[in-house]
C-alpha positions in Angstrom: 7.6 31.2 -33.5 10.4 33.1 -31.7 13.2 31.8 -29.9 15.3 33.5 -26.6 18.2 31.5 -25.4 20.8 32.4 -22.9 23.0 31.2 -20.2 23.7 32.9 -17.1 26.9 32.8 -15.6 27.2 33.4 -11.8 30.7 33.5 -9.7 29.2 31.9 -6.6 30.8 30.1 -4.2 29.9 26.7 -2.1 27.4 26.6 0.6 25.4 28.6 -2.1 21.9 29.9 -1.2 19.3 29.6 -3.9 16.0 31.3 -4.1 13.9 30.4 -6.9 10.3 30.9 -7.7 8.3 30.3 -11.3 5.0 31.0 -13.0 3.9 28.1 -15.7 7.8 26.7 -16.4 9.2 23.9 -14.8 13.2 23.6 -13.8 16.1 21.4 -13.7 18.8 21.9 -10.8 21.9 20.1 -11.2 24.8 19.8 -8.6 28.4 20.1 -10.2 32.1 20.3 -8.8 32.5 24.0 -9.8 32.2 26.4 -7.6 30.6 29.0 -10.1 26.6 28.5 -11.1 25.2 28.7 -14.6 21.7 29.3 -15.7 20.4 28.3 -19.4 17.3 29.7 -20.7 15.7 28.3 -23.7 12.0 29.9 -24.6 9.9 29.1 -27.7 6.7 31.0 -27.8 4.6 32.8 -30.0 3.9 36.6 -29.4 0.5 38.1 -29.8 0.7 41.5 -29.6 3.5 44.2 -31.5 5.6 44.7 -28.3 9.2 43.7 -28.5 9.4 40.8 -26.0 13.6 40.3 -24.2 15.0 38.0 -21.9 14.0 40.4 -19.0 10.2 39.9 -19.4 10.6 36.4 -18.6 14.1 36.3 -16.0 14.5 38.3 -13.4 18.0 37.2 -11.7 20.2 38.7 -8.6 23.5 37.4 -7.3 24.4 39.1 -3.3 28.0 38.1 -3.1 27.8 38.8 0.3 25.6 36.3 1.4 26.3 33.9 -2.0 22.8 33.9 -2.2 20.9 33.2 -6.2 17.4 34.9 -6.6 15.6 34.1 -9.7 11.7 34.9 -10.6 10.3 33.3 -13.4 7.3 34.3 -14.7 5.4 34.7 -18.7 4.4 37.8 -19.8 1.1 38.8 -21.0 2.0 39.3 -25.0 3.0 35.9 -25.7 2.0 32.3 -25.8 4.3 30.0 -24.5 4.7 27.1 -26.7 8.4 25.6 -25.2 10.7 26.1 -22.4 13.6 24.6 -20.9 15.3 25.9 -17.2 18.3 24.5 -16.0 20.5 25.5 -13.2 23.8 24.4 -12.6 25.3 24.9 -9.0 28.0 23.9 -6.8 26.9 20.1 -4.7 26.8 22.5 -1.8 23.5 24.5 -2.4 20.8 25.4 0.1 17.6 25.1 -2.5 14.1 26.8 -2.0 11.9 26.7 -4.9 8.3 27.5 -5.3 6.9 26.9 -8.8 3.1 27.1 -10.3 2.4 25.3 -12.9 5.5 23.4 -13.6 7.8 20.8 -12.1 11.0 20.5 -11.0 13.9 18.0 -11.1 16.7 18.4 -8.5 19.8 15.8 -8.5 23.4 15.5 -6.5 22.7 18.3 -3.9 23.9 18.3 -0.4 22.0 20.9 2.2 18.9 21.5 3.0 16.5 21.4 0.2 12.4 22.9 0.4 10.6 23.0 -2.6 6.7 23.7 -3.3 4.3 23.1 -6.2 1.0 23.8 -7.5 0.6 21.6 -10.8 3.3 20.3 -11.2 5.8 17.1 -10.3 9.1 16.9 -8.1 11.8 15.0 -8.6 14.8 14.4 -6.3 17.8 12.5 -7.0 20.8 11.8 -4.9 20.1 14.4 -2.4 21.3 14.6 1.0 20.2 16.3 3.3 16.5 17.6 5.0 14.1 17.4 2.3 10.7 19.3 2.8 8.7 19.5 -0.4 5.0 19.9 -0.9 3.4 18.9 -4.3 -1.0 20.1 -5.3 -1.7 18.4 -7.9 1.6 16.2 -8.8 3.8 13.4 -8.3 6.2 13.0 -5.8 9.3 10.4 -6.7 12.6 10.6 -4.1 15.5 8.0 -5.4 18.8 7.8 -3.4 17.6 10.4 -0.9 19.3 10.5 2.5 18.0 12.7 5.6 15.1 13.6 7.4 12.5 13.6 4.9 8.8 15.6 5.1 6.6 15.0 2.2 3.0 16.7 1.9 1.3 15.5 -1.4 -2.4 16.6 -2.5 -4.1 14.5 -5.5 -0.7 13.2 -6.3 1.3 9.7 -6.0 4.5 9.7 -3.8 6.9 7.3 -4.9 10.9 6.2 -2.8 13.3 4.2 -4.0 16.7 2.9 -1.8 15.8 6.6 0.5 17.4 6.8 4.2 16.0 8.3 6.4 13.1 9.9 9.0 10.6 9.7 6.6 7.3 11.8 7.5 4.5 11.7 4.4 1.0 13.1 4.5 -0.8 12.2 1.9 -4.5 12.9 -0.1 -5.8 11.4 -3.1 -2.3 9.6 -4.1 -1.2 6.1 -3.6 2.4 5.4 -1.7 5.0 2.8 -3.1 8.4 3.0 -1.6 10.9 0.6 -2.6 14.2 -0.9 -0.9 14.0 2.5 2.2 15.2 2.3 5.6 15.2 4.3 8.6 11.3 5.1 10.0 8.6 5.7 8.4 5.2 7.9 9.4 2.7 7.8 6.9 -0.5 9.5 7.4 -3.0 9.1 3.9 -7.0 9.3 3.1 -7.6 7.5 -0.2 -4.9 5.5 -1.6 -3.1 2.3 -1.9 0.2 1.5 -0.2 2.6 -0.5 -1.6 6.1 -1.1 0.6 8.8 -3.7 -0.8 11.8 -4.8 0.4 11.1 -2.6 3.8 14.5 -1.9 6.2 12.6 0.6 8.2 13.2 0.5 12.2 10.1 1.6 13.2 6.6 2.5 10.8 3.4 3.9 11.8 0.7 3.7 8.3 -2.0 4.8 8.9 -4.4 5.3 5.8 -8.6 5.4 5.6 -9.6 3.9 2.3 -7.2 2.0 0.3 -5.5 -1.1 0.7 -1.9 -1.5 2.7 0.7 -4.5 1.5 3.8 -4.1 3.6 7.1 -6.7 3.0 9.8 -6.8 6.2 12.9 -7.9 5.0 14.9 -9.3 8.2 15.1 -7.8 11.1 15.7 -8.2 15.1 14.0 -5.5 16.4 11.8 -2.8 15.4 8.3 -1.2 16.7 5.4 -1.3 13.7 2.0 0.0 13.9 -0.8 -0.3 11.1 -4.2 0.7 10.6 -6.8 0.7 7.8 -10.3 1.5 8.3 -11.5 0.2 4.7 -9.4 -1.8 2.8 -7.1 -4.9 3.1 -4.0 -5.3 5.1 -1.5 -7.9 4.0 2.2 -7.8 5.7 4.6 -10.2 4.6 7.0 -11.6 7.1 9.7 -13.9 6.5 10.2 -17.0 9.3 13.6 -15.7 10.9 11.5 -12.2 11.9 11.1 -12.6 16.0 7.9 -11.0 15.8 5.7 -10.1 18.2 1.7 -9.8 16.9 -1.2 -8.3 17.6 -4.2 -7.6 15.2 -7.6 -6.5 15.5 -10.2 -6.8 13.0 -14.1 -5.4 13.4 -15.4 -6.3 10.1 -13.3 -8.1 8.2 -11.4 -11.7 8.4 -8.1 -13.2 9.8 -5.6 -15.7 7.5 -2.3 -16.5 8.6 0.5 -18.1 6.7 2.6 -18.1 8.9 4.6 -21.1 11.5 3.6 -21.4 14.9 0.2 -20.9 16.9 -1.9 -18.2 17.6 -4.4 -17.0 20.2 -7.8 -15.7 19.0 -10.4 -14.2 21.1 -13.3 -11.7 20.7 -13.2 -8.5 22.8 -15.3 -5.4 22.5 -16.8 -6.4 19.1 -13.5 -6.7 17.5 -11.8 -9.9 16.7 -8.5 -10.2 18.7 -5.0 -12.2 16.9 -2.1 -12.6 18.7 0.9 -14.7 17.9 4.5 -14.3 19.3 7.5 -16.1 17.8 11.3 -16.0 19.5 11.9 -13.3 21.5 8.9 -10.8 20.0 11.5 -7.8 19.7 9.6 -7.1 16.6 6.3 -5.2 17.6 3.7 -5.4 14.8 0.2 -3.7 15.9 -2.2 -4.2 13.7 -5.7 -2.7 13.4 -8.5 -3.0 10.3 -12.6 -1.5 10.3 -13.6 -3.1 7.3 -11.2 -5.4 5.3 -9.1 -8.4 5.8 -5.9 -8.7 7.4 -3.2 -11.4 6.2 0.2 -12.7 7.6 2.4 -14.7 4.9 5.8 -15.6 4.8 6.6 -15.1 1.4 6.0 -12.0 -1.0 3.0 -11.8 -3.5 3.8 -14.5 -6.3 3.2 -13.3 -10.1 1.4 -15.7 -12.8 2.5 -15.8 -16.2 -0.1 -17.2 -18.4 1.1 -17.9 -22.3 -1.2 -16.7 -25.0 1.3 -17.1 -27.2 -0.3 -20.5 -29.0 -3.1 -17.9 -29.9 -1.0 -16.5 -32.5 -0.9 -19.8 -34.5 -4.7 -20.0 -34.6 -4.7 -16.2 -35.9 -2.2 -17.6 -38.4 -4.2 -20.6 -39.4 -7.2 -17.6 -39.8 -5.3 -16.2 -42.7 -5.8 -19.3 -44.6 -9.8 -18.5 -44.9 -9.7 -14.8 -45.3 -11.2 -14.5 -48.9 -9.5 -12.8 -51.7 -11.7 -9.6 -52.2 -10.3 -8.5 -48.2 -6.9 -6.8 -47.9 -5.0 -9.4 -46.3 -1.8 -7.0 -45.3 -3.8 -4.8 -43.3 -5.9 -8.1 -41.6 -2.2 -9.6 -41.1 -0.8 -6.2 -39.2 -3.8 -6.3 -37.0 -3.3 -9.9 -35.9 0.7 -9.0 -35.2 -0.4 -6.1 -33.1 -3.5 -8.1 -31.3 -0.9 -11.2 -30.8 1.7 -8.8 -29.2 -1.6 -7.9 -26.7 -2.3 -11.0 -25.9 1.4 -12.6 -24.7 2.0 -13.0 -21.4 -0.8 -11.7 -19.3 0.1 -11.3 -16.0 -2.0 -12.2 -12.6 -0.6 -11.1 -9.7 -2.7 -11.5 -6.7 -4.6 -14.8 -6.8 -7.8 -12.9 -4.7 -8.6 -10.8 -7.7 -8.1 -13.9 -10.3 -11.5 -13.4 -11.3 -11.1 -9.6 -12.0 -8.2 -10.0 -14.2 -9.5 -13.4 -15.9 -12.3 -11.0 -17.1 -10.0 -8.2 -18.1 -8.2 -10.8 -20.2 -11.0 -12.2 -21.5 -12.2 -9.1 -22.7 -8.8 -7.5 -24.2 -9.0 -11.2 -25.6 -12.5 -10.4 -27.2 -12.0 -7.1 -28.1 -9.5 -7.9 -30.4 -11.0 -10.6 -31.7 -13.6 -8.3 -32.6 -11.6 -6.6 -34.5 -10.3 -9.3 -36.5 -13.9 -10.5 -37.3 -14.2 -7.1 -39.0 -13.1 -8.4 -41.7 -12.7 -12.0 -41.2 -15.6 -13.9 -41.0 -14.5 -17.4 -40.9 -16.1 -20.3 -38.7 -13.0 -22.2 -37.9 -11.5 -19.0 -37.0 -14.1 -18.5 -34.3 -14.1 -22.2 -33.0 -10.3 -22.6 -33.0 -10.2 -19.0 -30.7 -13.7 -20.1 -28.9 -11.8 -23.4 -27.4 -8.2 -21.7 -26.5 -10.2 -18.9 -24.6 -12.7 -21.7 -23.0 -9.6 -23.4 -22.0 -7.7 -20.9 -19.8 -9.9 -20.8 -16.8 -9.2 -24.4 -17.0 -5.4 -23.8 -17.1 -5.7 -21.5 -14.1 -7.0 -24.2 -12.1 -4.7 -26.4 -13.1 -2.3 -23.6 -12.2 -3.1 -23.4 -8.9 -4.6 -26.9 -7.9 -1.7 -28.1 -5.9 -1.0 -25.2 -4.2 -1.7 -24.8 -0.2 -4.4 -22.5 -0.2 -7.4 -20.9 2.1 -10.8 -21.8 1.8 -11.6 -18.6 0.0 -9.0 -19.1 -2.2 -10.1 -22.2 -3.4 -13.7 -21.2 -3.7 -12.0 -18.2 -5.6 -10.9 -20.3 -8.4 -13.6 -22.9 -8.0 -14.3 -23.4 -12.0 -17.5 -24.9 -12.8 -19.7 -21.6 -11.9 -16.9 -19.1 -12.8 -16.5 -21.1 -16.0 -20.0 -20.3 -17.4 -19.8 -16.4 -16.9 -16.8 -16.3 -19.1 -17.7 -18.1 -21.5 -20.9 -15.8 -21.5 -18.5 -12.5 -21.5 -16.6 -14.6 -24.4 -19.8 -14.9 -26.4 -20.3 -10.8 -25.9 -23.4 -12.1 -23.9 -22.2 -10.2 -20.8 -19.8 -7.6 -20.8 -16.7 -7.9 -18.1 -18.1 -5.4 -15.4 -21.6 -7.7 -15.1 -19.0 -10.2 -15.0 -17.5 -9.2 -12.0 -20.7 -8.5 -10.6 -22.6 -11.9 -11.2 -19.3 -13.2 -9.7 -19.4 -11.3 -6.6 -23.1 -11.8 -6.4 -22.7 -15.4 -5.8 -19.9 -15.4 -3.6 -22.2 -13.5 -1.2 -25.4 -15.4 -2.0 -23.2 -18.2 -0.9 -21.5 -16.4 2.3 -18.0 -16.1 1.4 
């Protein structure tokens, strides 16, 4: 392996220009209080041919003083294979950034200006930037943190992700879900096939509109704002807390209505959709709402997550080592139990709907590593002792739940008796957790919920 390393340094100025483009190496951009730039180059690779391989096969870097502008082309030459490479630029806060890279990402943090950046492959990352943001990502994550200004996002087969951002946001979207935490300012999301996830919203004004994936949007207070959402298959659940002055309307064509929220509603049926509407106080908050196929739910309060202790497993798995026989290497038996006891604390539930989905998931981590024990442990008070903690958490959800105020469907959801049996079936290895899920959803419709 052969190693080039070198730093570049440029005499720039502030209000710097920067031109960057790269073949198969990501980049790290860095505002600083000097003035002057630097470049560092680090390049591990392997060559494959007898030509003598410099710095200026891979860098190719120009400086115009006269217009303080940076111009640096990346690419890899033909003779080598790359096996490592670090980029990172230091610049003054004031840089105007356009990077185009293929085949590698690129992390940009405490710039002010105007900053476009495009991939193909490959990530971006923006931290504490101010100013217009335009970047583009095929095939790639999208993550903006502390980002003020007028933001337009374009992301192909790739997640987009804000956190505390201000701003006009813009984001189209394919193939990549949306989560955008603590952001204010507007919001106009345009996706195909993805989940939305929006917490702890400040945003003025929001148009979503998304095809297949579902949307969960939680207002935090506000006294006026203009909010349109639309789904054509997938659910829609807003959260919006009692001192919101909110003024609703919703339409649904195939899907159902539940509201958790104070005060009446009118419902009506007009031109084969279902109609909602619901005003409270003076309705300066305009929430449109619009669904094809998929519920649509007001709440008050944000999604609730479920703790549910396995811990008490552990001390059964304990108890097991007391009837391993002699001729089996306890150690190895005992580091398989720590690890499967580390698996199985704390499983988490988070949306009461699905309880059923993730009761099976648990039920068949549960299994699987019990499964793994039984390798090599082959005792029947093993297997009775874990049969009857596993048989009992279904009960423990209900119990969990029992005295909560909940929807019909919700109570059919963790109706026990029927659901009961199927686990304990997908316990026994009878069923695996996909038929499960199916058997489950197969009587729910036989039954018309």
């Amino acid at each position: 392996m052969e190693r080039i390393e070198k730093t570049y340094k440029i005499e720039t100025n502030k209000n710097l220009l920067v031109d960057f483009k790269s073949e198969n190496m990501g980049i790290k951009v860095i505002g600083w209080e000097q003035e002057g730039s630097e470049f560092h180059v680090k390049l591990d690779f392997e060559k494959t041919s007898d030509k003598e391989i410099g710095i200026d096969d891979f860098i190719k870097l120009d400086y115009d003083s006269k217009t303080n502008k940076i111009k640096i082309d990346v690419f890899e030459p033909d003779d080598i294979k790359m096996i490592n490479s670090y980029l990172e630029l230091k610049v003054p806060h004031i840089t105007q950034l356009k990077a185009e890279l293929e085949n590698g990402g690129i992390s940009i943090g405490n710039l002010h200006g105007v900053q476009t950046v495009k991939t193909e492959n490959g990530g971006i990352k923006m931290d504490h930037v101010n100013g217009d943001i335009k970047c583009q990502a095929e095939n790639g994550s999208i993550l903006l943190q502390s980002c003020n200004g007028n933001e337009n996002i374009t992301s192909e087969n790739g997640s987009v992700k804000l956190k505390n951002c201000d701003g006009n946001i813009k984001i189209k979207s394919e193939n990549g879900v949306l989560k955008s935490v603590k952001c204010k300012g507007t919001l106009d999301y345009l996706g195909e096939n993805g989940m939305i996830r929006i917490t702890e919203a400040l945003f003025s004004k929001a148009t979503i509109q998304t095809e297949n994936g579902g949307i969960y949007y939680e207002f935090l207070p506000l006294e006026k704002g203009q909010f349109k959402i639309s789904n054509k298959n997938g659910k829609i659940q807003l959260v919006i807390p009692d001192d919101i002055p909110y003024k609703i309307d919703a339409r649904n064509r195939l899907g159902r209505f539940h509201v958790g929220l104070e005060g009446d509603y009118e419902r009506r049926e007009e031109g084969g959709e279902q109609v909602l509407e619901m005003t409270k106080g003076s309705g300066n908050v305009e929430i449109k709402v619009n669904n094809k196929q998929g519920s649509i739910n007001f709440v008050n309060q944000p999604l609730r997550s479920h703790h549910f202790d396995f811990s008490s497993l552990g001390n059964i798995m304990d108890k097991a080592m007391d009837h391993i026989p002699d001729e089996l290497d306890k150690e190895k038996i005992r580091k398989k139990m720590e690890k499967a006891k580390k698996k199985l604390k704390n499983i988490k539930i988070p949306d009461m709907e699905e309880i059923n989905k993730h009761v099976s998931k648990a039920m068949e981590d549960v299994n699987k590593e019990l499964k793994n024990l039984k390798v090599n442990v082959s005792a029947d008070d093993f297997t009775e002792m874990a049969d009857e903690k596993i048989s009992s958490v279904v009960n423990t959800i209900h119990e969990k739940f029992a005295g909560e105020d909940l929807t019909e469907k919700q109570k059919n959801t963790i109706d026990e008796r029927s659901r009961l049996k199927i686990l304990q079936m997908l316990q026994e290895g009878k069923i695996t957790a996909e038929e499960a899920e199916k058997l489950i959803s197969t009587m729910e419709e036989r039954d018309g919920r």
